[in-house]
KELUMMAR-966074 format. One line per 10 residues: their letters; for each residue x, y, z of N, C-alpha, C, CB. Coordinates in pm, whole numbers. Glycine has a CB too. Layout:
N
a = X Y Z X Y Z X Y Z X Y Z ~ ...
***
This chain:
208
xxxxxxxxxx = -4753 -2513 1909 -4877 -2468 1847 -4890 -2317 1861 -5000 -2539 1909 ~ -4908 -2271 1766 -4922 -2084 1768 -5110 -2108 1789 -4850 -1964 1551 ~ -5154 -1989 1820 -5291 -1905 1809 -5347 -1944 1688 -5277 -1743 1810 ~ -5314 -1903 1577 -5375 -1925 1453 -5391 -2097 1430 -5278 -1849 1336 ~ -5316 -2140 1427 -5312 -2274 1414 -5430 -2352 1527 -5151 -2314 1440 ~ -5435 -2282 1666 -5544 -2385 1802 -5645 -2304 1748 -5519 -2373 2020 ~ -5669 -2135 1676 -5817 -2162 1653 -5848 -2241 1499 -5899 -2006 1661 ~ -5777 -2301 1421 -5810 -2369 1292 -5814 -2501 1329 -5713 -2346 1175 ~ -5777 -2575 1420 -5800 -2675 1473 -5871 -2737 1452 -5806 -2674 1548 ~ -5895 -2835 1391 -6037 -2986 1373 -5992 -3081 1483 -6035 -3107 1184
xxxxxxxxxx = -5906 -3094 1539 -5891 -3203 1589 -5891 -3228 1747 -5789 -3237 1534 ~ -5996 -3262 1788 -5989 -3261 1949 -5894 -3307 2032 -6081 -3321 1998 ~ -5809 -3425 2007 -5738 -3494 2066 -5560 -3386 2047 -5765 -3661 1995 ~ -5555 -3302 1931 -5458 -3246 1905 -5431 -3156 2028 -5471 -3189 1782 ~ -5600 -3060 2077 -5622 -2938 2123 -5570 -3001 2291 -5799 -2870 2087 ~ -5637 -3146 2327 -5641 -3204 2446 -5497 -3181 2509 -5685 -3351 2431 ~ -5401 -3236 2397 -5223 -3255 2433 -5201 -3122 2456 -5104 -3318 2301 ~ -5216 -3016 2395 -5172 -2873 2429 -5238 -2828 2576 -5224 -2765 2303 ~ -5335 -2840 2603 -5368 -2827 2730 -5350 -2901 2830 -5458 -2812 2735 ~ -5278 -3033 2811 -5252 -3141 2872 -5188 -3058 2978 -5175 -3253 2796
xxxxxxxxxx = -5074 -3048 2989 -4986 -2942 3084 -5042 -2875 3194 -4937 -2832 3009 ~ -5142 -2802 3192 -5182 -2717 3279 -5322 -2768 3346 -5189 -2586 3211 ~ -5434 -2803 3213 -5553 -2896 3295 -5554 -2950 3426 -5575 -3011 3234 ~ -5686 -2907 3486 -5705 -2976 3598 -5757 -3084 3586 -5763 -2922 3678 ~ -5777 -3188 3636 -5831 -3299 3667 -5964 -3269 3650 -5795 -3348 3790 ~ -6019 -3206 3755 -6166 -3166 3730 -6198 -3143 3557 -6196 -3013 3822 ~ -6169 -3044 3543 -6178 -2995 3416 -6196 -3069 3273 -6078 -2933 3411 ~ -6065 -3177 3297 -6037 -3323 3194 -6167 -3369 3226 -5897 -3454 3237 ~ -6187 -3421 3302 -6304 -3520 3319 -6429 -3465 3298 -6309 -3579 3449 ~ -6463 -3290 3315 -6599 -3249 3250 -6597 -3243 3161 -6657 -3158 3267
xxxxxxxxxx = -6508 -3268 3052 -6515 -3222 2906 -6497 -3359 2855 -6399 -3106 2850 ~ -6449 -3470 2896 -6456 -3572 2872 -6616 -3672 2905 -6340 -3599 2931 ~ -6683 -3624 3009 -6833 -3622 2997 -6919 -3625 2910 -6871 -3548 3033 ~ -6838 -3432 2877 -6947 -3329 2732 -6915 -3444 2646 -6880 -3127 2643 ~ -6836 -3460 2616 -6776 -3535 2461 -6881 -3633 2489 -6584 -3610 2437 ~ -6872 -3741 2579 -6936 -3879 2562 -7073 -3857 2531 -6925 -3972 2688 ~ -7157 -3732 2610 -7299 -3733 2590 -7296 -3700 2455 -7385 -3640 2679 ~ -7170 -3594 2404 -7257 -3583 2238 -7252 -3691 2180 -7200 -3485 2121 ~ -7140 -3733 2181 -7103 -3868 2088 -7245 -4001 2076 -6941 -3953 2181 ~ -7258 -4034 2268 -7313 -4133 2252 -7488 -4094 2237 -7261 -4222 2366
xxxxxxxxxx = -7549 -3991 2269 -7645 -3953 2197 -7750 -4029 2274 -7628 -3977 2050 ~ -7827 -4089 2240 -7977 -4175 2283 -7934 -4294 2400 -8058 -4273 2118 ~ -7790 -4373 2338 -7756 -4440 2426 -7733 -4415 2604 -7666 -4467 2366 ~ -7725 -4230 2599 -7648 -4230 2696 -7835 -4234 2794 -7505 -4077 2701 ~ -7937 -4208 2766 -8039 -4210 2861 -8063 -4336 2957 -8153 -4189 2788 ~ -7990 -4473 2878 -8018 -4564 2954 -7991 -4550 3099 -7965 -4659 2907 ~ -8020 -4667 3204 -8030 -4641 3327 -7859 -4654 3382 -8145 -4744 3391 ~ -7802 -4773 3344 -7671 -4816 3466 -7587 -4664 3378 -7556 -5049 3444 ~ -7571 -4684 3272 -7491 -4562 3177 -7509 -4426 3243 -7559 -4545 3011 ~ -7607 -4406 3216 -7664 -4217 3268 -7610 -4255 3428 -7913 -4158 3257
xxxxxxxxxx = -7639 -4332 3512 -7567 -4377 3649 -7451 -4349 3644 -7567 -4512 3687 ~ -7377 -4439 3582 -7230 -4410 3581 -7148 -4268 3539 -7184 -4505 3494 ~ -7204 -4197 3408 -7200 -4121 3353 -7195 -3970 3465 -7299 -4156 3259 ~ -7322 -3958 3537 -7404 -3844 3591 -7251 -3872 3747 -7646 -3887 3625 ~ -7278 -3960 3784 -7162 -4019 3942 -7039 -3950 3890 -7116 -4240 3970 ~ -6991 -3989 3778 -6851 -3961 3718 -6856 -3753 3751 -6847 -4031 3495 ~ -6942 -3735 3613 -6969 -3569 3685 -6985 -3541 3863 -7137 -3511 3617 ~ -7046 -3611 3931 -7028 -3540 4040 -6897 -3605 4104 -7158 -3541 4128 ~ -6839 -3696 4107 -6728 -3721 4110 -6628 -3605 4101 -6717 -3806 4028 ~ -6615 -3523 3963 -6525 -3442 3942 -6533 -3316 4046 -6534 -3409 3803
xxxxxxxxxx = -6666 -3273 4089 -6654 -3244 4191 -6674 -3206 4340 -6639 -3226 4163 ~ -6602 -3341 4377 -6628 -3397 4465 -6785 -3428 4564 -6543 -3346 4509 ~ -6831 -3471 4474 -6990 -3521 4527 -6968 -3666 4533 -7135 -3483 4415 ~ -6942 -3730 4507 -6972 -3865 4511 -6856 -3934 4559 -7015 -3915 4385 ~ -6868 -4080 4610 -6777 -4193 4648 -6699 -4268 4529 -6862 -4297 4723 ~ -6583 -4270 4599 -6492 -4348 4475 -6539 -4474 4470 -6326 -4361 4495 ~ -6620 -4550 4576 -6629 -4691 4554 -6802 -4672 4504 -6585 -4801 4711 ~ -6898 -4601 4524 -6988 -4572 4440 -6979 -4560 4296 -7027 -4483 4478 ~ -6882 -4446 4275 -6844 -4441 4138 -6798 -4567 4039 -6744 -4356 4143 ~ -6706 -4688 4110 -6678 -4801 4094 -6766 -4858 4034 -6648 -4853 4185
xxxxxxxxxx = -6859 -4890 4185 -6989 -4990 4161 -7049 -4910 4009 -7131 -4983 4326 ~ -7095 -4823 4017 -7193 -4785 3882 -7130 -4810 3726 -7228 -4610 3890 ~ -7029 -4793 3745 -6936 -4783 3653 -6926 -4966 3602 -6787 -4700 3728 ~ -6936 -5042 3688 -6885 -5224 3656 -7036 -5233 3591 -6840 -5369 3837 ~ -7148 -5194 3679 -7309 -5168 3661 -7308 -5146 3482 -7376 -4997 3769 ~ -7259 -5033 3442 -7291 -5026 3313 -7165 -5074 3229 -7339 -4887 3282 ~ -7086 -5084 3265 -6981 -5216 3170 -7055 -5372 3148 -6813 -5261 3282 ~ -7130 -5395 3262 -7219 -5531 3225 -7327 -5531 3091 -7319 -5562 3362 ~ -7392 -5403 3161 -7514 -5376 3064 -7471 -5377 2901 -7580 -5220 3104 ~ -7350 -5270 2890 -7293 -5253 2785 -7250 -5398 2682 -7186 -5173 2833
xxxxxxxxxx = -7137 -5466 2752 -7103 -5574 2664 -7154 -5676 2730 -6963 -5594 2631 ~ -7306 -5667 2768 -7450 -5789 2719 -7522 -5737 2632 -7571 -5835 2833 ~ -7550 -5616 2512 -7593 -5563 2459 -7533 -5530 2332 -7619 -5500 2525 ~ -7608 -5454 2261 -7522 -5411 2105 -7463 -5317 2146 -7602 -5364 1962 ~ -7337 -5320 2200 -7254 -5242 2207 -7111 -5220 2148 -7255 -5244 2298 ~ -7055 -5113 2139 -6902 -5147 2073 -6812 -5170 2190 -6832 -5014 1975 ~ -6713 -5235 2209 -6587 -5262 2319 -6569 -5112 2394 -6418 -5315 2228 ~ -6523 -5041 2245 -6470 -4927 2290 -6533 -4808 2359 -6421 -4889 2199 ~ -6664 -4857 2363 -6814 -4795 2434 -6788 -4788 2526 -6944 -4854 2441 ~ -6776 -4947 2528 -6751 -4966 2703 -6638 -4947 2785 -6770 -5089 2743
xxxxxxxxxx = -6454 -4907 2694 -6382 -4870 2756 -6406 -4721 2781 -6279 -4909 2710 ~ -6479 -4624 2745 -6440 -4514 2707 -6565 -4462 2864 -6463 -4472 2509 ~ -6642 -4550 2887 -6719 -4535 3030 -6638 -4598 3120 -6865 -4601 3042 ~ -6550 -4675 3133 -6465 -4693 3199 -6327 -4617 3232 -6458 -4782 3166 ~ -6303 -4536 3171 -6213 -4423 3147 -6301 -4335 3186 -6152 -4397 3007 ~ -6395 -4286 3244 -6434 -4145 3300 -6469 -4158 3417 -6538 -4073 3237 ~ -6509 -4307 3487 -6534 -4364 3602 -6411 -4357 3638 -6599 -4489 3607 ~ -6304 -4345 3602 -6195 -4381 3693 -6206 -4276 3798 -6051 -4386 3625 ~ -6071 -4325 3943 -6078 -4278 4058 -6000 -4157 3982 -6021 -4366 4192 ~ -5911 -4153 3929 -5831 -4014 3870 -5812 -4032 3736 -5681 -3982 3932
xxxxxxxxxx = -5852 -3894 3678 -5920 -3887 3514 -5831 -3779 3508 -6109 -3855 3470 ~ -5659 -3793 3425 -5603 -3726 3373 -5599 -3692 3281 -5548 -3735 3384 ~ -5465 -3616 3200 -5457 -3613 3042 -5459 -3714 2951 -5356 -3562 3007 ~ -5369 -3832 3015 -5348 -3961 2943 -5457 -4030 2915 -5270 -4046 3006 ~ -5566 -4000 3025 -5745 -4110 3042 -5753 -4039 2954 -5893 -4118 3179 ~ -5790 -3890 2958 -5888 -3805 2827 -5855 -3833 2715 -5885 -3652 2813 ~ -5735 -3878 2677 -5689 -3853 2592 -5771 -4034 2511 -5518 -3803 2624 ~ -5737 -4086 2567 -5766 -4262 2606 -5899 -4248 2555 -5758 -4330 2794 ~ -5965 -4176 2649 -6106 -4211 2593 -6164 -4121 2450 -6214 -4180 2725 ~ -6117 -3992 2462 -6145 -3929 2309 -6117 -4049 2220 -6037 -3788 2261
xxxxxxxxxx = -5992 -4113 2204 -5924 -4209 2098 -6042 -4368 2113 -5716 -4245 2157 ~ -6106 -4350 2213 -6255 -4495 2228 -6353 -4404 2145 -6349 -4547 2443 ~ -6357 -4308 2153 -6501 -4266 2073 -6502 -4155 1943 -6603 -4193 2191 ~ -6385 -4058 1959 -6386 -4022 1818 -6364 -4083 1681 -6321 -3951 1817 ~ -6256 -4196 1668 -6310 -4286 1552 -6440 -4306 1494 -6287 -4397 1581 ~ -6558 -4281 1587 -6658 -4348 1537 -6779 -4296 1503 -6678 -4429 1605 ~ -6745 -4100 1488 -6793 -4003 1466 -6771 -3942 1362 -6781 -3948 1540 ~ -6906 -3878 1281 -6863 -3800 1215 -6819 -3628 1183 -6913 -3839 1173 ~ -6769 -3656 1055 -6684 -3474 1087 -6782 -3369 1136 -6617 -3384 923 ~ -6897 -3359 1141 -7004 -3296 1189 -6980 -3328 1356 -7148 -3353 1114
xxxxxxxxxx = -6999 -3452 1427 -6985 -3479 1554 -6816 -3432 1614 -7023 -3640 1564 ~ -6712 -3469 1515 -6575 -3385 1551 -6574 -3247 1543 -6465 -3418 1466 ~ -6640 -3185 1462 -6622 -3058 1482 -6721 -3021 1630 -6663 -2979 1337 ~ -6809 -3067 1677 -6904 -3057 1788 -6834 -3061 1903 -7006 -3159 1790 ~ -6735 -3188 1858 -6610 -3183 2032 -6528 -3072 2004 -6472 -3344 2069 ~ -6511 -3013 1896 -6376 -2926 1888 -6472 -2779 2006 -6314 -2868 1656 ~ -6590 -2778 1939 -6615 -2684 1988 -6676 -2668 2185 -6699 -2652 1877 ~ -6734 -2793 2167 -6706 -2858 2350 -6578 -2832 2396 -6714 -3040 2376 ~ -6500 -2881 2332 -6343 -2804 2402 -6297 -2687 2436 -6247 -2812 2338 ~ -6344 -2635 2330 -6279 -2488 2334 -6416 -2397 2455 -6268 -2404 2118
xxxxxxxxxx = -6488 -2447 2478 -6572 -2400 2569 -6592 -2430 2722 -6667 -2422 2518 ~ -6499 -2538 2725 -6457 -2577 2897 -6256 -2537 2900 -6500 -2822 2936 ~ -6232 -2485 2773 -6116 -2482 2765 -6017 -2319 2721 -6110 -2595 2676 ~ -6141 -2274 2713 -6097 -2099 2601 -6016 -2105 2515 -6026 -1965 2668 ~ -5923 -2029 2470 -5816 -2008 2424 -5736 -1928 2512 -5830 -1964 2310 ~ -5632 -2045 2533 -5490 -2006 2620 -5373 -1930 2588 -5427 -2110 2651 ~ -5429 -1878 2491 -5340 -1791 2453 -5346 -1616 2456 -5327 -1836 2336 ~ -5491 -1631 2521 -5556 -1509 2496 -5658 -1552 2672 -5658 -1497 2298 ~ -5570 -1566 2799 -5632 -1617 2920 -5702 -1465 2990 -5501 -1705 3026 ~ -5837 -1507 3001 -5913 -1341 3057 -5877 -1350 3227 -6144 -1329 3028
xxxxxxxxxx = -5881 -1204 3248 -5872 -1209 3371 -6000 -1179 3455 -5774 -1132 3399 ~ -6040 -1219 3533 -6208 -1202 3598 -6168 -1134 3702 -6310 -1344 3648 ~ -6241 -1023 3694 -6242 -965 3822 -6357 -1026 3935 -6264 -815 3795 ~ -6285 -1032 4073 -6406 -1091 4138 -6514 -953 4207 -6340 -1207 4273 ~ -6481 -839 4111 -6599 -773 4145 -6676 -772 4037 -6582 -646 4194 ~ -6663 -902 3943 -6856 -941 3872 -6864 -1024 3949 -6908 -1009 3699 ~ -6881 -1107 4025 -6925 -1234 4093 -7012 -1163 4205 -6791 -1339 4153 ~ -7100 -1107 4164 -7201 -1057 4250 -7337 -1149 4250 -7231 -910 4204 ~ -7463 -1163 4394 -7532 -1257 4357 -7573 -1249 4279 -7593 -1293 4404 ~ -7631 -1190 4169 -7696 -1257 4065 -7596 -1262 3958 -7825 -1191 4022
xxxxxxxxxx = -7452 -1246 3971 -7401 -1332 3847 -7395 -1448 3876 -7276 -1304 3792 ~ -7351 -1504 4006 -7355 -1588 4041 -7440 -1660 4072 -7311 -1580 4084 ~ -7590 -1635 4128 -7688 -1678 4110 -7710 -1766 3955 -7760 -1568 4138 ~ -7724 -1656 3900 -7744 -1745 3740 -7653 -1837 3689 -7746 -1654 3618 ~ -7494 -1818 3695 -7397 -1918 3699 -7422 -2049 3774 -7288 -1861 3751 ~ -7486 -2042 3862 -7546 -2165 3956 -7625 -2229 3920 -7598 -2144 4062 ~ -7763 -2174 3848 -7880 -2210 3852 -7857 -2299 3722 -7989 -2094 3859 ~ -7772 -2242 3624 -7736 -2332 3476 -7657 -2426 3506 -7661 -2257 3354 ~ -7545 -2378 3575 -7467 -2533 3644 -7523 -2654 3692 -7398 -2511 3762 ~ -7602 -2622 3801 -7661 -2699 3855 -7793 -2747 3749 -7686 -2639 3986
xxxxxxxxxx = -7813 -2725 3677 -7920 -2758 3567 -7881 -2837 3427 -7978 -2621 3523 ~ -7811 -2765 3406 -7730 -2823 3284 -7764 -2750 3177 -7754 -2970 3250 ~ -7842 -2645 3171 -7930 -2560 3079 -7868 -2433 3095 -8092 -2556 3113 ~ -7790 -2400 2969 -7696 -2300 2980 -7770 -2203 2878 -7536 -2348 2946 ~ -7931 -2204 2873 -8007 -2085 2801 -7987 -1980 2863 -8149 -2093 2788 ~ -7945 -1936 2989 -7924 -1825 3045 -7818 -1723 3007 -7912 -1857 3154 ~ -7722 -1814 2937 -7618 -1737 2887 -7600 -1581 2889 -7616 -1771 2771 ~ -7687 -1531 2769 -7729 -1401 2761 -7754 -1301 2879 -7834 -1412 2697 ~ -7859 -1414 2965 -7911 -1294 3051 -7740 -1273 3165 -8101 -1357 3164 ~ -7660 -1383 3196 -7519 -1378 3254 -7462 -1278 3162 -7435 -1525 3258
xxxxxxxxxx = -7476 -1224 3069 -7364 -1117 2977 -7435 -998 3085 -7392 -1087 2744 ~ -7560 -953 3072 -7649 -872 3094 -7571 -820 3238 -7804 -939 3092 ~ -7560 -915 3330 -7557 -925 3466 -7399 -857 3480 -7586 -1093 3526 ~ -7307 -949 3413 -7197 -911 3435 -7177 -750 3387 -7115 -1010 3374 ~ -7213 -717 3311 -7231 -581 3202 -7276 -474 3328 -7385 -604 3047 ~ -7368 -533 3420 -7417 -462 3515 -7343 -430 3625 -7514 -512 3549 ~ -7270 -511 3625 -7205 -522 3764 -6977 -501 3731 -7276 -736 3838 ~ -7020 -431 3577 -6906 -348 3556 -6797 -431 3453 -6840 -310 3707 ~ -6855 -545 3380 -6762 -604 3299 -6774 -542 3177 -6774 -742 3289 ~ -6663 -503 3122 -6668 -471 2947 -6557 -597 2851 -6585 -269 2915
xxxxxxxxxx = -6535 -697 2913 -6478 -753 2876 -6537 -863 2719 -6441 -791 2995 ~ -6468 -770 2596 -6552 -837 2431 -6534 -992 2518 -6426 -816 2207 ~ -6436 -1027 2521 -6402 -1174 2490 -6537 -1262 2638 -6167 -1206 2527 ~ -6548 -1219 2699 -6670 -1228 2806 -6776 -1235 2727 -6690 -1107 2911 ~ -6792 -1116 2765 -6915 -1118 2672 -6976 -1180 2545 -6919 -1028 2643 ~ -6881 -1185 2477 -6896 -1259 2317 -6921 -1414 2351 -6734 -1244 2206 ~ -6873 -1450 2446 -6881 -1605 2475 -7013 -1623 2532 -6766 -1663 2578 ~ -7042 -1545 2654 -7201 -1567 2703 -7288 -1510 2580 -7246 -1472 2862 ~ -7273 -1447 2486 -7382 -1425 2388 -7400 -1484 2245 -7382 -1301 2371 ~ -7309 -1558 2238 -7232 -1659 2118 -7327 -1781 2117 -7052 -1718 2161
xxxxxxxxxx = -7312 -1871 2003 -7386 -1956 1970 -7418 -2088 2073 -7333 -1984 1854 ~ -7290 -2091 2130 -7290 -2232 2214 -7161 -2337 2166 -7450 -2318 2181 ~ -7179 -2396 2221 -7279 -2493 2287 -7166 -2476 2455 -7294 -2698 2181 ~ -7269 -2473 2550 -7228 -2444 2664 -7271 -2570 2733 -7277 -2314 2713 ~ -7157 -2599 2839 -7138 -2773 2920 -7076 -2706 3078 -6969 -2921 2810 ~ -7121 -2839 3142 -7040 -2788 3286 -6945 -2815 3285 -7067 -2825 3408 ~ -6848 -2700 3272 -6661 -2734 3286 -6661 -2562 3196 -6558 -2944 3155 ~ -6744 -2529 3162 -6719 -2380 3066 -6609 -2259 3148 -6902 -2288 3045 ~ -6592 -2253 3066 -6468 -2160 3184 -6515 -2027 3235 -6308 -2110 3104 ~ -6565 -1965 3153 -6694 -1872 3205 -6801 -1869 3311 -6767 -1868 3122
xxxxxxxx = -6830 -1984 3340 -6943 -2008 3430 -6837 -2048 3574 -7065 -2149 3361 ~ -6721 -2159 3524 -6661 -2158 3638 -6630 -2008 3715 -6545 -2232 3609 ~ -6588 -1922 3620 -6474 -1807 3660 -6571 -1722 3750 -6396 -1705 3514 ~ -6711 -1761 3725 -6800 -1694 3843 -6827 -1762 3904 -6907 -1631 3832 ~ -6834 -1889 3931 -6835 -1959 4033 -6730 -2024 4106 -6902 -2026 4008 ~ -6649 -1953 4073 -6515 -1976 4152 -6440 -2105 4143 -6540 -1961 4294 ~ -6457 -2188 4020 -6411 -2339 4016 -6318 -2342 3916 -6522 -2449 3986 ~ -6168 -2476 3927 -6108 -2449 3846 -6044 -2566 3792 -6044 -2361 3880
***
C-alpha cells in the first residue's frame, strides 16, 4: 500500500491489515470499541452491553479482571441472543471481551459488524481509524518537552471523559509549550471525530 492509496481508502478492514504488523494490542481493541459504539448506536446504552463494552475498554488498559471481563461479556451474550438481536452482534461483543484482542479478533469483529452498515457509517470507521491510527507513513515525532501539566492535564481530563471537545484548547497548550508541529496541530484542531486510542492524546499521555 503506498500513501496515496491509505489516504483514499474506504475500507476499514483493508487499513486494519496494513497496520496489523506493528499494532498494539491495546490500541486494536480501542478502536475496535470506537467502531462498535458507532456502529451499534442506541443499542450500545443497554445495561449487560455498555458492561461488557465499558470492562473491555478498561481491560485494554489494564483496569479490569480477565474473569470479570468474562463474566460481563457471557452477561450480555445472554441478553443479546434472548432479544432482537443479530448473531453477529453478539459475536462481535464477544470478540472485544476477549482475554487477548489482536489483529486477527479486530479484524473478526470489523467483518461481524461492517456488513451491516452504511457507506455513511463505513466511512465513520475509516475515519475512527485513522484517528487511533495516523498515517504511518508520515509517523510524528513528540517531543516529551510538550507533555507539560497542562498538556497533559487536558489529555487526561478528555481521556478519562470520553469528551474530546478540548481538542483545540490541547493545540493551544502544546503551541505554548513549544510545538509547531502542522500535522499536530491540524489534528487537535480538525473536525474529529476523536476516541480513546487517538494517537495524539496517547503521545501526551505517554500510552502506546
Amino acid at each position: 500500500m503506498t500513501e496515496a492509496e491509505w489516504l483514499a481508502a474506504t475500507d476499514p478492514s483493508k487499513l486494519l491489515r496494513w497496520v496489523a504488523r506493528t499494532a498494539t494490542e491495546r490500541r486494536l481493541r480501542l478502536f475496535g470499541i470506537s467502531a462498535h459504539r458507532c456502529v451499534m448506536g442506541e443499542k450500545y446504552t443497554t445495561g449487560p452491553l455498555r458492561r461488557a463494552i465499558t470492562l473491555a475498554e478498561r481491560h485494554a488498559d489494564g483496569l479490569a479482571d480477565t474473569h470479570k471481563l468474562r463474566a460481563s461479556e457471557l452477561a450480555a451474550r445472554v441478553e443479546m441472543l434472548s432479544g432482537d438481536w443479530l448473531c453477529s452482534e453478539s459475536e462481535s461483543v464477544h470478540q472485544l471481551a476477549g482475554q487477548t484482542f489482536g489483529a486477527s479478533q479486530a479484524e473478526r469483529h470489523l467483518g461481524f459488524i461492517v456488513p451491516f452498515t452504511d457507506p455513511m457509517l463505513t466511512h465513520a470507521l475509516v475515519q475512527l481509524f485513522r484517528d487511533v491510527f495516523a498515517n504511518p507513513f508520515r509517523p510524528v515525532a513528540f517531543s516529551p518537552e510538550w507533555q507539560t501539566f497542562t498538556t497533559i492535564s487536558i489529555a487526561k481530563l478528555m481521556y478519562d471523559s470520553r469528551d474530546f471537545s478540548a481538542m483545540p484548547i490541547l493545540a493551544d497548550a502544546l503551541q505554548d509549550a513549544g510545538c509547531d508541529n502542522d500535522d499536530i496541530l491540524t489534528h487537535c484542531r480538525g473536525a474529529g471525530p476523536h476516541v480513546r486510542g487517538c494517537w495524539l492524546v496517547d503521545a501526551v499521555l505517554g500510552k502506546n
